[in-house]
C-alpha positions as CSV (number, residue, x, y, z in Angstrom):
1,X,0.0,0.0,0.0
2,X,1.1,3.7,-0.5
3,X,1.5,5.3,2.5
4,X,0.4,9.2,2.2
5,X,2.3,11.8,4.3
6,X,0.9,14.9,5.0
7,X,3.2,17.2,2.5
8,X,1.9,14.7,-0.3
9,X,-1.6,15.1,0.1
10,X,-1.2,18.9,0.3
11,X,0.3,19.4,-2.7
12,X,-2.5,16.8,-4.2
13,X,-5.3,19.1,-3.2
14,X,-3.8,22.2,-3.9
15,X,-3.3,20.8,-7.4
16,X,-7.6,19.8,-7.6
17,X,-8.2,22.9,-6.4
18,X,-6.1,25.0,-8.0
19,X,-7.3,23.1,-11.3
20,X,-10.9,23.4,-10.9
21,X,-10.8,27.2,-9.3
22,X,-9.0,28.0,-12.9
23,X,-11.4,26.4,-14.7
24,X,-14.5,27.6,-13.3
25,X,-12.9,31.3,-13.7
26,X,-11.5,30.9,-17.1
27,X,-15.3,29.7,-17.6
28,X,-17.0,32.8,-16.0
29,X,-14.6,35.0,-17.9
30,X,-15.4,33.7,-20.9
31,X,-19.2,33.7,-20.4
32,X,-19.1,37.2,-19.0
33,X,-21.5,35.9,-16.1
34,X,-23.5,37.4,-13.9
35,X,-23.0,38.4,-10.1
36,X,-23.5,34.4,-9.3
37,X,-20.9,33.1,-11.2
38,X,-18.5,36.2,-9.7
39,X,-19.3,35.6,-6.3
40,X,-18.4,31.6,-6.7
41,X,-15.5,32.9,-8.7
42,X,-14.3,34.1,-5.5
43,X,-14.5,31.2,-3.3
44,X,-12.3,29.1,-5.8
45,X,-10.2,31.9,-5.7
46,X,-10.3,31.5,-1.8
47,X,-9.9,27.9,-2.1
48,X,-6.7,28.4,-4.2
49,X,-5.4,30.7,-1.7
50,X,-6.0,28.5,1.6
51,X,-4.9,24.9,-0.9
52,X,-1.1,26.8,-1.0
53,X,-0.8,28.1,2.3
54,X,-1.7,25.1,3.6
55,X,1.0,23.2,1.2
56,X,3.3,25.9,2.3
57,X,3.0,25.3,5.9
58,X,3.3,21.5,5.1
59,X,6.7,21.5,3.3
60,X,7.6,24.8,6.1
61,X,5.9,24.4,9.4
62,X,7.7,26.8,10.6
63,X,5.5,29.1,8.7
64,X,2.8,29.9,10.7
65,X,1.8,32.6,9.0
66,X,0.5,30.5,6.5
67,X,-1.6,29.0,9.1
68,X,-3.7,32.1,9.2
69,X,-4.2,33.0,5.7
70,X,-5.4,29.1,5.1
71,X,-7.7,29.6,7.7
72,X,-9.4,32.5,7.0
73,X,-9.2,31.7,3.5
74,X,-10.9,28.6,3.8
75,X,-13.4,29.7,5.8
76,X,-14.4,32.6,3.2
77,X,-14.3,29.8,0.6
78,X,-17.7,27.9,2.2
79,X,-19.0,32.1,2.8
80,X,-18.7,33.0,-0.9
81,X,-20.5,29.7,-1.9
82,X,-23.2,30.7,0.5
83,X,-23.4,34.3,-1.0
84,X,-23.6,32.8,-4.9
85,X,-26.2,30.3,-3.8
86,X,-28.5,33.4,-1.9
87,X,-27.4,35.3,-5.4
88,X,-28.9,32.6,-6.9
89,X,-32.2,32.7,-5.6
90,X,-32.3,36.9,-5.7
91,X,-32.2,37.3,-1.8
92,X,-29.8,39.7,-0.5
93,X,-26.7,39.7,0.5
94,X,-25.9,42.5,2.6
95,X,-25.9,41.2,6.0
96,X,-24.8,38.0,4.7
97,X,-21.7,39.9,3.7
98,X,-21.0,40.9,6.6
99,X,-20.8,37.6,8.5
100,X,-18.8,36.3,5.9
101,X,-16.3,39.0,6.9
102,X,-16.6,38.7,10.4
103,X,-16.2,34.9,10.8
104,X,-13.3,35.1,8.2
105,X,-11.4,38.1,10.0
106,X,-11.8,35.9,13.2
107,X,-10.6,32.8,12.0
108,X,-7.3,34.5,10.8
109,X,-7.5,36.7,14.1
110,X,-7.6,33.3,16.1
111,X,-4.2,31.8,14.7
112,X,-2.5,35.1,15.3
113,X,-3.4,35.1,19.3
114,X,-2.0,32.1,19.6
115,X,0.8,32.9,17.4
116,X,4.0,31.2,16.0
117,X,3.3,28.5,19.4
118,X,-0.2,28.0,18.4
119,X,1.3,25.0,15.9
120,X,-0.9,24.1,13.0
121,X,-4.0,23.8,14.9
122,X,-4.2,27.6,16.0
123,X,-7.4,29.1,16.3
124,X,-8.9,25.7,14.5
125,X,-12.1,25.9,17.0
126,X,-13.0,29.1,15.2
127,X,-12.4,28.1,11.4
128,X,-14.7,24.5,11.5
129,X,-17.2,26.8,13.1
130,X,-17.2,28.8,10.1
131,X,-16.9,25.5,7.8
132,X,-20.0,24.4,9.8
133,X,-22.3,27.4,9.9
134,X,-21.6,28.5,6.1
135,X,-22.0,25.0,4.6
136,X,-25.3,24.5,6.2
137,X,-27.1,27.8,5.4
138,X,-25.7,27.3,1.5
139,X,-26.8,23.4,1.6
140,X,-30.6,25.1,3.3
141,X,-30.3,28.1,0.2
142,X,-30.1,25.4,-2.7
143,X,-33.3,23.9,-1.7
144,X,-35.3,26.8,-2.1
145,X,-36.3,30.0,-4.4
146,X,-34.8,29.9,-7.7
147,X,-32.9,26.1,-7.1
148,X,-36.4,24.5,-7.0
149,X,-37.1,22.2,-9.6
150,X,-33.4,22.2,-10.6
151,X,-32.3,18.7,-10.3
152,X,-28.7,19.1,-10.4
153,X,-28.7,21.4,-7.2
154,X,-29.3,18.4,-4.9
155,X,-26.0,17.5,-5.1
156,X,-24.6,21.3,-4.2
157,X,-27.4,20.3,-1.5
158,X,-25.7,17.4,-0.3
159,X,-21.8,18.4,-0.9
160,X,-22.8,21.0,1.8
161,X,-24.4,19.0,4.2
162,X,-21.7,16.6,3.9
163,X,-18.8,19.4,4.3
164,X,-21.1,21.0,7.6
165,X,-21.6,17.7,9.2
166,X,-18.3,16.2,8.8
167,X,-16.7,19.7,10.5
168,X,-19.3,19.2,13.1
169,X,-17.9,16.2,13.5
170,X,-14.2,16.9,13.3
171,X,-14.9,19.7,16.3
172,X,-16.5,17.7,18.7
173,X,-13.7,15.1,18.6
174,X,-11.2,18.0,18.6
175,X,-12.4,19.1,21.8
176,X,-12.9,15.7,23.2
177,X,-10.0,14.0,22.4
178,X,-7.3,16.9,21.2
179,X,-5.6,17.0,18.3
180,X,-3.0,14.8,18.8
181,X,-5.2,12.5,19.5
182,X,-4.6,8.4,17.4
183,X,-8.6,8.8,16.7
184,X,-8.5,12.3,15.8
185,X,-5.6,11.7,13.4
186,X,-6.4,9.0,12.3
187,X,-10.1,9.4,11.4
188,X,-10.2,13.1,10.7
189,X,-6.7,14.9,10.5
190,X,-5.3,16.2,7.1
191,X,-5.1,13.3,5.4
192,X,-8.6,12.3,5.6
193,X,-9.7,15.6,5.1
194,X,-7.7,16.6,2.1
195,X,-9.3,13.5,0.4
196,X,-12.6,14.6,1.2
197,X,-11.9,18.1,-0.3
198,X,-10.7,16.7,-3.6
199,X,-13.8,15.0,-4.2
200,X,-16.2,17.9,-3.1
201,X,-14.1,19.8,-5.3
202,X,-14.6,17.8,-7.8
203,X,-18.4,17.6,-7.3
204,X,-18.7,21.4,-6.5
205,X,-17.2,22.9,-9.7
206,X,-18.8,20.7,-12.2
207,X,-22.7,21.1,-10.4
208,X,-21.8,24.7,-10.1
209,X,-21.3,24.9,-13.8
210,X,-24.5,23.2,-14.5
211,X,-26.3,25.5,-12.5
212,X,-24.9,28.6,-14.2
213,X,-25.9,27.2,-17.0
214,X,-29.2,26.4,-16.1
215,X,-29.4,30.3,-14.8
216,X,-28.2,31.7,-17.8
217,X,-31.0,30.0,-19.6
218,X,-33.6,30.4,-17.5
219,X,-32.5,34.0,-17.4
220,X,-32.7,34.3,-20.9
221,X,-35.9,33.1,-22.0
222,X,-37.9,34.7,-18.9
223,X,-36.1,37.8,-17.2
224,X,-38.0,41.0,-17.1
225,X,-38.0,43.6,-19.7
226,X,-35.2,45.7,-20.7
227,X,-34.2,48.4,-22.7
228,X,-33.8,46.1,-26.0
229,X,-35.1,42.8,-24.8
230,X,-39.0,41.4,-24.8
231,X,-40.4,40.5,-22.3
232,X,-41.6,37.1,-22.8
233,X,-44.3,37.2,-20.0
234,X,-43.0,34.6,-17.4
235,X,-41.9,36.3,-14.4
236,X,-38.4,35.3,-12.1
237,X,-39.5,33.7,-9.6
238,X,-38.5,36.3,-6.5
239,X,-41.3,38.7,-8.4
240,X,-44.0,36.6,-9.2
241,X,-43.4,35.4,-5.0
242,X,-44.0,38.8,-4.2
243,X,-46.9,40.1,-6.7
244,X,-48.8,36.7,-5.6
245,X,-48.0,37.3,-1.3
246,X,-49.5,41.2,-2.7
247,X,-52.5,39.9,-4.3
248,X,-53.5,37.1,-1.2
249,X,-53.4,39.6,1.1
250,X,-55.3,42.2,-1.1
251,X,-57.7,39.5,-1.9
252,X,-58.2,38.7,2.0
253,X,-59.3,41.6,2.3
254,X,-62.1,41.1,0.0
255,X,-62.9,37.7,0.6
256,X,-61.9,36.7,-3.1
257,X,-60.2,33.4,-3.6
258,X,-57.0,33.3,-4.9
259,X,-55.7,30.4,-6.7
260,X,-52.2,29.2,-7.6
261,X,-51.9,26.8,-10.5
262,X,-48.7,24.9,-11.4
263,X,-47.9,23.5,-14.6
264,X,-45.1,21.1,-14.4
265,X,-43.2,18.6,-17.1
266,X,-40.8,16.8,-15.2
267,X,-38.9,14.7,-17.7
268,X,-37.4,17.4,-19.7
269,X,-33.8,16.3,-18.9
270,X,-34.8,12.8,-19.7
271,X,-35.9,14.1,-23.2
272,X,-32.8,16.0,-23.3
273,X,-30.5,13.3,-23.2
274,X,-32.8,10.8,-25.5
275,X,-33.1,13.5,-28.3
276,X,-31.4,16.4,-28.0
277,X,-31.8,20.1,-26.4
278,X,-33.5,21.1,-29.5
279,X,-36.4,18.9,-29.1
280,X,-36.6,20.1,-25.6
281,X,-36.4,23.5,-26.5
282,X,-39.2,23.0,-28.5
283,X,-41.2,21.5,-26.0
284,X,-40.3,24.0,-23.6
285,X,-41.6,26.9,-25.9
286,X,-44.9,25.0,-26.8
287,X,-45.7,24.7,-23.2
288,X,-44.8,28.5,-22.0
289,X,-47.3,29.7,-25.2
290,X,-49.9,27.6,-23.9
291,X,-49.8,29.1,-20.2
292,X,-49.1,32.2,-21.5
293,X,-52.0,32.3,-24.4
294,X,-55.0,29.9,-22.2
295,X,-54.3,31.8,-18.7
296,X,-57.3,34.5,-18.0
297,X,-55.8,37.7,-18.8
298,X,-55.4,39.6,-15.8
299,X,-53.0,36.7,-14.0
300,X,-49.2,36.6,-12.9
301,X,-47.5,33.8,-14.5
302,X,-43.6,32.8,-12.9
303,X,-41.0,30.4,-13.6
304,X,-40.7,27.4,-11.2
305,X,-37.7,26.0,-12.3
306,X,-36.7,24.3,-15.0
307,X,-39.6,21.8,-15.0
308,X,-42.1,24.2,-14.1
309,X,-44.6,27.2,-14.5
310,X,-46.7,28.8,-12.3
311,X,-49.6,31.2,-12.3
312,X,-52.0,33.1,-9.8
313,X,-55.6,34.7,-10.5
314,X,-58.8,35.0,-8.5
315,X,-61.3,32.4,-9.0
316,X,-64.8,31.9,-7.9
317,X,-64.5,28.5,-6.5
318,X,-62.8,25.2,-6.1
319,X,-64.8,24.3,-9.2
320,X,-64.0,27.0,-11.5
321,X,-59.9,26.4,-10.3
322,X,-60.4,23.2,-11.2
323,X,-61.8,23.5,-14.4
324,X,-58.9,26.5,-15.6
325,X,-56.2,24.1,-15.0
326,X,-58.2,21.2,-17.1
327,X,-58.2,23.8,-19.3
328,X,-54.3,24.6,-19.1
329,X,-54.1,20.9,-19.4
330,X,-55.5,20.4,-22.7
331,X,-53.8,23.5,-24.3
332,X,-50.4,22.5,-23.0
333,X,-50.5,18.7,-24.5
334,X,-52.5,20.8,-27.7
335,X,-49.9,22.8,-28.2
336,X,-47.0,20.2,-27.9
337,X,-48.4,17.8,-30.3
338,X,-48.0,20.5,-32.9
339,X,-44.6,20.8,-32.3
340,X,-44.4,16.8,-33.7
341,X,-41.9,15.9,-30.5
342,X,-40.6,12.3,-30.7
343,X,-42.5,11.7,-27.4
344,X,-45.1,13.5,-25.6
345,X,-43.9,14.4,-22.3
346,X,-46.2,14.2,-19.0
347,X,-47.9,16.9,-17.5
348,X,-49.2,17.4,-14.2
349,X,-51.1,20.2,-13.1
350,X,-51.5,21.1,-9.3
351,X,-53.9,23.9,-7.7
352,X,-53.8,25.6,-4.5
353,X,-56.4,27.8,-2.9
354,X,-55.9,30.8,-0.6
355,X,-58.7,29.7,2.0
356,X,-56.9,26.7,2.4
357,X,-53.7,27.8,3.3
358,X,-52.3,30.0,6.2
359,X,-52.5,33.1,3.0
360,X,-48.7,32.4,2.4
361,X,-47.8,32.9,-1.1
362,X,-44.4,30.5,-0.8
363,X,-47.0,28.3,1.3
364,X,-49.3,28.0,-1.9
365,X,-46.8,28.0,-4.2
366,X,-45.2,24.7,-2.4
367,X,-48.8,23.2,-2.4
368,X,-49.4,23.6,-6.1
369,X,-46.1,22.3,-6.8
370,X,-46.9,19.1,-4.7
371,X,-50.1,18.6,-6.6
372,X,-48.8,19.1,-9.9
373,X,-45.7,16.3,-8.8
374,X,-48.9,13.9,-7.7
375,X,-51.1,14.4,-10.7
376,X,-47.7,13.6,-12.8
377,X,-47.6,10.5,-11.5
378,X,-51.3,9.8,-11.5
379,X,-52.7,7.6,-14.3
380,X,-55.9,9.1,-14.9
381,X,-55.9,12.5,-12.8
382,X,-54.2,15.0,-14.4
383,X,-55.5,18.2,-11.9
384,X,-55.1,18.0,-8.7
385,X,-56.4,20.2,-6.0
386,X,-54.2,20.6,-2.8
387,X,-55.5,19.8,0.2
């Protein structure tokens, strides 16, 4: 067997990190991207910075200063991946900003206290609380907003959880065994850990790229008007969140009922790889002109994600709900079979109502998207009303 000292395996990471963080900035200068693909931009850059001081200090322990621009580097790595994924979605980023800062400046203010004596486990307490807290609220952001309905984003989900729960981990046995510990060393020293972070690496830059890309069309087919750009009608999904939580409450006050109708075609990547983004495109288009052209006139319509569309209106009754998305039904697969698709996709269309819910528009939008994902399985239901 090869055995791996520490100096090895931190030049091995440095080299997967430095390798991907090139490449997924190479990528975004290409692209010109937008503030998502900056801000991610900047954690590789991060990464890269923490993957050599942490080689440095390997090869030259005697370097501690490395020590504390690998730690606070690191920890603004998992920040800035937070920051992209709440980009992402639309939701701010001011206060998140500054925690980043803060828990960064007192990871690298940590190792200094303790100074050149501190050894390479100065101010370490401090950093995996960072590499907790950060990984968890990103692997939380991807499961919401604008990452719904995005497939690929489960496994940003899930490299997250796995990075937060494993530092969890690595702090309680810190503190109850020490760090020269056989177990600590053993199970979750460098070594270990450097292995781990090449393969999240790995995983991170190339679902990370997906999701850009996913963005970037989402964003072109269905983001507002511009000076120079028409408006296709679909609205992102932070607004159409918002003019639908304006219209519940406006329509408590009036006793109207307010329903929210999702449209959802859930194996578009499946057609995709079978026949091509074309066909899918296709597809995709027939389906948004049937929302757009069947939906009564006055009504919001917002994208769901990449398998879905949503719209709001005022109805008069469970009834007349029901028989608006039988009627969205029928136009979608209408429209479709003129586009002569080698296979006809499966819809499901889910409705929620406003007096059944606590008059929360992310509430009823998660309700309609549940009944939509039931009546897409269902054999002979294709509207379902939330309950």
């Amino acid at each position: 067997m090869i055995e791996l000292d520490i100096a090895t395996v931190s030049v091995m990471t440095a080299v997967v990190v430095i390798t991907a963080g090139i490449l997924f900035i190479v990528e975004t200068v290409l692209r010109e991207d937008d503030a998502v693909g900056r801000i991610w931009s900047i954690a590789f850059l991060c990464g890269i910075l923490a993957a050599i001081s942490y080689a440095v200090w390997a090869f030259s322990p005697q370097t501690w200063g490395a020590v504390v621009i690998g730690n606070a580097a690191f920890v603004a790595t998992s920040g800035f991946m937070w920051l992209g994924c709440r980009r992402f979605s639309n939701r701010s980023v001011g206060w998140a900003e500054a925690a980043v800062l803060v828990i960064t400046l007192a990871a690298g203010a940590a190792v200094l206290i303790e100074g050149a004596d501190g050894g390479g486990w100065a101010g370490t307490e401090i950093m995996f609380l960072g590499l907790i807290l950060f990984p968890a609220a990103a692997a939380l952001e991807t499961l919401r907003g604008a990452f719904s309905g995005i497939r690929s984003s489960i496994a940003l989900a899930m490299v997250f959880a796995i990075q937060s729960l494993y530092y969890l981990a690595r702090l309680v046995v810190l503190l109850t065994a020490g760090p020269e510990s056989e177990t600590f060393l053993v199970w979750w020293g460098t070594i270990p850990t450097s292995i781990l972070t090449i393969v999240l690496t790995i995983v991170v830059v190339v679902t990370a790229s997906v999701l850009r890309a996913e963005r970037a069309g989402l964003r072109g087919r269905r983001r507002l008007a511009a000076p120079g750009i028409t408006f296709s009608g679909v609205l992102e999904p932070i607004w159409f969140e918002r003019f639908l939580d304006d219209a519940v409450q406006r329509g408590a006050s009036r006793d109207e009922l307010v329903a929210v109708i999702s449209t959802r075609i859930d194996d578009l990547d499946l057609m995709t790889t079978a026949f091509g983004e074309s066909e899918t495109e296709s597809v995709r288009a027939a389906w948004n002109d049937a929302v757009r052209l069947h939906a009564p006139t006055q009504t919001w319509i917002g994208d769901d994600g990449t398998a879905g569309i949503v719209l709001c209106t005022v109805v008069e009754s469970e009834d007349d709900a029901r028989r608006l998305g039988a009627g969205l039904y029928r136009a979608i697969y209408s429209e479709i079979d003129g586009v002569e698709a080698s296979v006809i996709p499966v819809v499901g269309i889910g409705v929620a109502l406003s007096d059944r819910a606590d008059r929360d528009a992310r509430g009823l939008i998660d309700a309609a998207r549940a009944a939509a994902a039931e009546a897409a399985v269902s054999d002979d239901i294709g509207v379902v009303v939330a309950r």
